[in-house]
C-alpha positions as CSV (number, residue, x, y, z in Angstrom):
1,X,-13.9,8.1,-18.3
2,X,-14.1,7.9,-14.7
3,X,-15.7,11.2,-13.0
4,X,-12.9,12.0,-10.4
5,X,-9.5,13.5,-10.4
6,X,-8.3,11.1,-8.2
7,X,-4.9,10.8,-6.3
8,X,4.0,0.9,9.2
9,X,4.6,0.6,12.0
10,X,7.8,1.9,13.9
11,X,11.0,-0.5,14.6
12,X,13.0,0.2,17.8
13,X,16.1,0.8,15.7
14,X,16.9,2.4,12.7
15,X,18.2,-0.5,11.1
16,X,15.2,-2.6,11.6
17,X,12.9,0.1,10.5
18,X,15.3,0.6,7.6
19,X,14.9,-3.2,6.9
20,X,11.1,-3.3,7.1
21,X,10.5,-1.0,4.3
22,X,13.3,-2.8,2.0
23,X,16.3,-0.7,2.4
24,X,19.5,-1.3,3.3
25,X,21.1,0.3,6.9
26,X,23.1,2.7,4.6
27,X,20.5,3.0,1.7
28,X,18.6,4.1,4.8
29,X,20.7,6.6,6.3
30,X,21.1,8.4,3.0
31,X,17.3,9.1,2.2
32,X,16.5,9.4,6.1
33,X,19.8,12.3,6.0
34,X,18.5,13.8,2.3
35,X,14.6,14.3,2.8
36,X,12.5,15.2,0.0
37,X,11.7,18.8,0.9
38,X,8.1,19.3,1.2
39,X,8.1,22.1,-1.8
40,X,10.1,19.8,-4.0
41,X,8.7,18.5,-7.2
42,X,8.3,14.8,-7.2
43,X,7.6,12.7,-10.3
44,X,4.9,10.6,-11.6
45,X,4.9,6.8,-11.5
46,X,2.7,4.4,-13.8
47,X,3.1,0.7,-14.3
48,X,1.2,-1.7,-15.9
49,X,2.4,-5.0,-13.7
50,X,1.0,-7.3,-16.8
51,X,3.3,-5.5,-18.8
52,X,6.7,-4.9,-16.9
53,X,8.5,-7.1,-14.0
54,X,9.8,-5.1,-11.2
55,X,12.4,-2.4,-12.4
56,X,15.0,-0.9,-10.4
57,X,12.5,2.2,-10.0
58,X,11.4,-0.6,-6.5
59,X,12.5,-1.9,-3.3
60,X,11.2,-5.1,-2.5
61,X,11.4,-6.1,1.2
62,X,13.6,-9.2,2.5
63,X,14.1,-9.7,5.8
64,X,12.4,-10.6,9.6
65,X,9.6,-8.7,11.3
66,X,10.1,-9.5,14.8
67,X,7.9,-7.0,16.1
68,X,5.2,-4.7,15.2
69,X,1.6,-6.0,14.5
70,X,2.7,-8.5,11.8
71,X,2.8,-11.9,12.4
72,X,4.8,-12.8,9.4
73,X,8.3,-11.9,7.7
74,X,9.2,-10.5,4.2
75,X,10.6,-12.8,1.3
76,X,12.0,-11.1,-1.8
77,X,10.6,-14.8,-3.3
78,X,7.1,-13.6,-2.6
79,X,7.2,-10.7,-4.8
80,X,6.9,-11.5,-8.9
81,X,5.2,-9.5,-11.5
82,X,4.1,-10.9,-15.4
83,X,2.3,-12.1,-16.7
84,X,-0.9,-11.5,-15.3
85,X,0.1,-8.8,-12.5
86,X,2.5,-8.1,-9.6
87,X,1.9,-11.1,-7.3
88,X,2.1,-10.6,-3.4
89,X,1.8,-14.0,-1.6
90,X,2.2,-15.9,1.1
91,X,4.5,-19.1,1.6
92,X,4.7,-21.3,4.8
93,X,8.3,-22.3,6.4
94,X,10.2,-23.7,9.1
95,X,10.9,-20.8,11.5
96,X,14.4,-20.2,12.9
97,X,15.8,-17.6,15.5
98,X,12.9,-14.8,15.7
99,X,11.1,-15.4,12.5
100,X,7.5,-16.3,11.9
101,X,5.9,-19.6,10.4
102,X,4.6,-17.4,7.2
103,X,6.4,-15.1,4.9
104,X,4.9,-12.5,2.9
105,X,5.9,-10.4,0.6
106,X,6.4,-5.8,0.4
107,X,7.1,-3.5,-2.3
108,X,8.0,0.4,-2.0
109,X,8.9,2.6,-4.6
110,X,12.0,4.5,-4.3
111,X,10.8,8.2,-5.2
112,X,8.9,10.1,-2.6
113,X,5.1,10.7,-3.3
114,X,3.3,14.0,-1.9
115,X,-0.1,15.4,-3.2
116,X,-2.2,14.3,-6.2
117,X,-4.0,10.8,-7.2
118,X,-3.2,7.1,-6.6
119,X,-4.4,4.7,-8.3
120,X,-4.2,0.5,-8.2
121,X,-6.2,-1.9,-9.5
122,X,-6.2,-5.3,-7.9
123,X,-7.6,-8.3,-5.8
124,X,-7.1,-8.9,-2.7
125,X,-5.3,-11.9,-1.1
126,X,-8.2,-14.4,0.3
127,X,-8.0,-15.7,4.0
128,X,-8.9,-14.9,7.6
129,X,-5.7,-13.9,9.1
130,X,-4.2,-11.8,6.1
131,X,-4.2,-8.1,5.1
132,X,-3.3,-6.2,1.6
133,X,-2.6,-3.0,1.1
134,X,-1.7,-0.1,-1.0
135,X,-0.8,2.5,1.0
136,X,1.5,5.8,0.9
137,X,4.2,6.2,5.4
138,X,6.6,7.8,6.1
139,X,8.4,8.5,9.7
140,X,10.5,9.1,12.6
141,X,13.4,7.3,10.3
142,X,12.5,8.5,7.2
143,X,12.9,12.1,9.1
144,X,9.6,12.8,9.5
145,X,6.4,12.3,12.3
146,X,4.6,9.1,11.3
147,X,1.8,9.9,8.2
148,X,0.3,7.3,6.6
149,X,-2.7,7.3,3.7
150,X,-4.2,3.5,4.0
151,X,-6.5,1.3,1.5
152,X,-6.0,-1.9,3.2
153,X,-8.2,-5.6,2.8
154,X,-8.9,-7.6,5.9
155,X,-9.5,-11.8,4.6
156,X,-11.7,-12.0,6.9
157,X,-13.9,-9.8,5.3
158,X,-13.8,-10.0,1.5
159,X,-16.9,-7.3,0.9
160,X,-15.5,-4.3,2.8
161,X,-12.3,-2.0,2.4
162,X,-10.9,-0.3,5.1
163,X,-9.7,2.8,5.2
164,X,-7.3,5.3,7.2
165,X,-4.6,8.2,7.4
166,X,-2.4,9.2,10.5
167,X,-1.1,12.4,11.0
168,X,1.7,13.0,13.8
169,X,1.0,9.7,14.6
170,X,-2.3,10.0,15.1
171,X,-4.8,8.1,13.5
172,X,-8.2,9.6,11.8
173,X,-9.9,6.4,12.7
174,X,-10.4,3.6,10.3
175,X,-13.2,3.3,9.0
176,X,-14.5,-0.2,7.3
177,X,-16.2,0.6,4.0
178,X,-18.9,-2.4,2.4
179,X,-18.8,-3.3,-0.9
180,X,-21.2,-5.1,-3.6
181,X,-18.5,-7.7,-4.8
182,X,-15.7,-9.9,-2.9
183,X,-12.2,-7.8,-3.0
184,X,-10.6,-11.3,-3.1
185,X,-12.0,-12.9,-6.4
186,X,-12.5,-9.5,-8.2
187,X,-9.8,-7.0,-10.0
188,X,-11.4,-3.4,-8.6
189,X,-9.9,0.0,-9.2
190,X,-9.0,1.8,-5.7
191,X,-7.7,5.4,-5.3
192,X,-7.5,8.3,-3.3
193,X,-6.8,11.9,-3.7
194,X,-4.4,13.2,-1.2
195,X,-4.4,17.2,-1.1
196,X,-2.9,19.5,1.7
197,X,-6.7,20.1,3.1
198,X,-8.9,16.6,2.5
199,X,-8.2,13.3,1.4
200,X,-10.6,11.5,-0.5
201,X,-10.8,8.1,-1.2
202,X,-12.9,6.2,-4.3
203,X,-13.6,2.6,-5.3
204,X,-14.3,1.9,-9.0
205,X,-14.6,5.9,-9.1
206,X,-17.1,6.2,-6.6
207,X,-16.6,8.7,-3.6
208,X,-16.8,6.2,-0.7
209,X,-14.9,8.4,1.9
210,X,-13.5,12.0,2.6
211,X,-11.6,13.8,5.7
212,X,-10.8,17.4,5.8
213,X,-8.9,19.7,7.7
214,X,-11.7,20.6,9.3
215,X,-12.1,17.5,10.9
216,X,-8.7,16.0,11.1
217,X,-5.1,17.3,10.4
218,X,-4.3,16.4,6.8
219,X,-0.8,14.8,6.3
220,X,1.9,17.4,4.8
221,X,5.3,15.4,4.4
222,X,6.3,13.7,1.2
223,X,6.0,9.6,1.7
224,X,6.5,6.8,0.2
225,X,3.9,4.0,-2.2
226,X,4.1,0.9,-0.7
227,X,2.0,-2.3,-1.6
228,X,2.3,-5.7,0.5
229,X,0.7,-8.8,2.4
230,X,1.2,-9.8,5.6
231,X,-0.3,-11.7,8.4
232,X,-1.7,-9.7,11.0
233,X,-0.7,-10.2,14.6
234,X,-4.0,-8.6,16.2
235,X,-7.0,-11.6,15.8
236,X,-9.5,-9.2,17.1
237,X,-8.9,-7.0,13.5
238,X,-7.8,-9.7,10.6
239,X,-9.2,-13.0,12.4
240,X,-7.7,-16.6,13.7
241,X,-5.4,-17.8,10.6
242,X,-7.3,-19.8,8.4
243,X,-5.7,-18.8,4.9
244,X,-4.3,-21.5,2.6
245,X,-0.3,-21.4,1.4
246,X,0.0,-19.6,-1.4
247,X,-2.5,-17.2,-1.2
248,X,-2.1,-13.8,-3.0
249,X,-3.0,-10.2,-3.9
250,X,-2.3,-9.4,-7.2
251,X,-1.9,-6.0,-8.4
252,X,-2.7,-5.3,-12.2
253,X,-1.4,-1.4,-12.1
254,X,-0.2,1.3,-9.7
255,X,0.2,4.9,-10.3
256,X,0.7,8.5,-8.9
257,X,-0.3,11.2,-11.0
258,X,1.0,15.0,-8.8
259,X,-1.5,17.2,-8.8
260,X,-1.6,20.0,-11.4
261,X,-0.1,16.8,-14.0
262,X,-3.2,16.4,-16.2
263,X,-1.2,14.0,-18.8
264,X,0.4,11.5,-17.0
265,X,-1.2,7.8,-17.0
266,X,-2.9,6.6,-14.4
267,X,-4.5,3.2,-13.4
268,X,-8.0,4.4,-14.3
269,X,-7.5,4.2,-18.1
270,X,-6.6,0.8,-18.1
271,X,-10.0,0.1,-15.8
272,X,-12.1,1.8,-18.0
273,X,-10.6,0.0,-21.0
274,X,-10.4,-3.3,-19.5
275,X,-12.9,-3.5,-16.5
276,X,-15.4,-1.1,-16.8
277,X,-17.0,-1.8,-19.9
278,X,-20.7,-0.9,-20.5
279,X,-23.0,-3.1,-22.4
């Protein structure tokens, strides 16, 4: 077994924030009005995407991102699990009113997350101009600063991961991470632990990154797992667009085990069953 215990940007108006992370306006209100509260227990979440098609446990974004530093919209269209794993793509279109040439695809779980180990494993989407992610936000809407926890694959750069965290807005500084393989052609196992005094993040199981509290403030309010693919609006970070229609993340598994849950499945059995094996 592996040898760890491992665990958006703001709209101008609530009901385009609300839409940008798959919710309705009212859907929205509710869970901005009913927070998680930070001592609340929160449960774990497994899923084998080869396995299961998107359950109702998921919001999956469908709607225009006129601002922010996407350069692309959401389509429900672009989001389909089985057989081989939850697909993320991109599809060209004709653009109308304030919507982009491209549209990606999002997917947020409903429950709020807080401390303990994440887990996916999957390939990134090929391409300069596009970004994947798995990532845990929440904010000013949700009823809550802006914290973020961030894995998140550049095109442009297939053999590096970048990684991240903002507290109170504030971000830690991203840092971009090489890697001996290409993120876009090769299933990998990605997690971080997320604890109230250090995050810690691991690829294939392997410490590649760790902030403290010493160093940075930690994030402290329950969020929410999101995965999706998008095309970046800042050239200077993802690159001109040069990626193909149809290109895709796919992500095998996802899960969140809370910490002091030593039972619970996690992404990292499947990847030592599957990928990881030993000659």
């Amino acid at each position: 077994m592996l040898k760890f215990a491992t665990t958006s940007a703001m709209m101008a108006a609530a009901g385009l924030l609300a839409g940008c992370h798959g919710l309705t306006e009212a859907e929205f209100n509710q869970s901005a009005a009913q927070p998680l509260e930070n001592d609340a227990k929160v449960a774990p979440i497994f899923v084998d995407w080869s396995q299961f098609a998107v359950s109702d446990d998921w919001y999956v974004s469908d709607h225009p991102l006129p601002g922010g530093h996407w350069k692309s919209d959401f389509a429900s269209k672009n989001v389909l699990a089985l057989p081989n794993g939850l697909n993320i793509k991109m599809t060209s279109k004709t653009p109308a009113n304030e919507s982009w040439h491209w549209d990606g695809g999002e997917i947020q779980h409903k429950a709020r997350v807080k401390f303990g180990e994440y887990h996916t494993i999957m390939r990134a989407a090929s391409g300069s101009g596009l970004v994947s992610s798995f990532f845990t936000y929440t904010g000013e809407y949700y009823g809550t600063p802006h914290e973020e926890i961030d894995f998140e694959f550049v095109g442009k750069s297939p053999y590096e991961v970048q990684l991240n965290s903002f507290t109170n807005g504030t971000s830690h500084g991203r840092i971009e991470h090489p890697v001996d393989f290409d993120t876009s052609k090769n299933f990998a196992l990605y997690s971080f632990t997320w604890n109230p005094d250090r995050i810690s993040w691991f690829v294939n199981g392997e410490l590649v990154h760790e902030i403290t509290s010493e160093l940075h403030p930690i994030p402290q309010n329950p969020a929410i797992l999101f995965a999706n693919v998008f095309q970046g609006r800042e050239e200077g970070w993802v690159g001109a667009p040069e990626f193909v229609d149809g290109a895709q993340a796919t992500y095998r598994c996802m899960s969140y085990r809370p910490t002091g849950d030593t039972t619970s499945p996690t992404c990292a059995e499947i990847y030592d069953l599957e990928y990881n094996q030993k000659d």
